[in-house]
N, C-alpha and C positions, 0 to 999 in steps of 0.2 A: 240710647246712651244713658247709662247710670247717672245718676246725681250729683254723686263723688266725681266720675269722670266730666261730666260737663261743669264743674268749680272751677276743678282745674285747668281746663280746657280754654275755658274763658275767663279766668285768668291770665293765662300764657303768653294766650291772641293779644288780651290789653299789656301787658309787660313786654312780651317782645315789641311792642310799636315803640312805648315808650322808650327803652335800654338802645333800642338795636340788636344787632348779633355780635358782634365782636369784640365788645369788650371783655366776655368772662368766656370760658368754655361751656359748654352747652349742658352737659349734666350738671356742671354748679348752677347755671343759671334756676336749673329747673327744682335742684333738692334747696336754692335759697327761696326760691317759689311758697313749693310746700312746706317746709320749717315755719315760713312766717305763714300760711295756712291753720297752718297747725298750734303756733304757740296763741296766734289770732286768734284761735277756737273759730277759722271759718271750717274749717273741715270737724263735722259732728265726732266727738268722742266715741271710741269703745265702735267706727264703724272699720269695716275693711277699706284701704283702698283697693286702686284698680288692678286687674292682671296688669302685668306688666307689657303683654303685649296689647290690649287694648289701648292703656296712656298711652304707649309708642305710634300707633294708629291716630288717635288723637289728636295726639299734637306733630306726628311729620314727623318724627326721630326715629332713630334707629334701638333695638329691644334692647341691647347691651347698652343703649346711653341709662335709661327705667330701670334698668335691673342695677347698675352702677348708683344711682340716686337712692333705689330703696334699701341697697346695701349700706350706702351711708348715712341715711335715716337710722336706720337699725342700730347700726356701732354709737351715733350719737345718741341713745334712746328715746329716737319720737314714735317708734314703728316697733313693736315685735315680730318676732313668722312665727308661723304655727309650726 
């Protein structure tokens, strides 16, 4: 497992115990995740994140919830695609 992905990863683990599940939908939960990852500077600058199907692996979700998050990463500018 990547770097990137194990951040996130354990992350998630400690967030979702904390949150629970149900109060947000679940791609929100994950792209308020990484936003504050990322405005935190825990996730290193100028690196890629993960395939989207790897995070999905990761963390138990399904690849359309990852691809929905880093789409809206993107629109909001924390993320480019190549």
């Amino acid at each position: 497992m990547g770097i990137i992905l194990q951040k996130i990863v354990e992350r998630y683990d400690n967030s979702s115990q904390v949150v629970g599940g149900d109060d947000q939908n679940l791609y929100v939960r994950i792209y308020n995740l990484i936003r504050e990852m990322i405005v935190k500077q825990d996730l290193p600058e100028n690196n890629v994140l993960p395939p989207s199907r790897a995070l999905a692996v990761g963390l138990g979700v399904s690849r359309s919830t990852i691809i929905r998050v880093y789409e809206f990463l993107r629109l909001e500018g924390f993320v480019e695609s190549k």
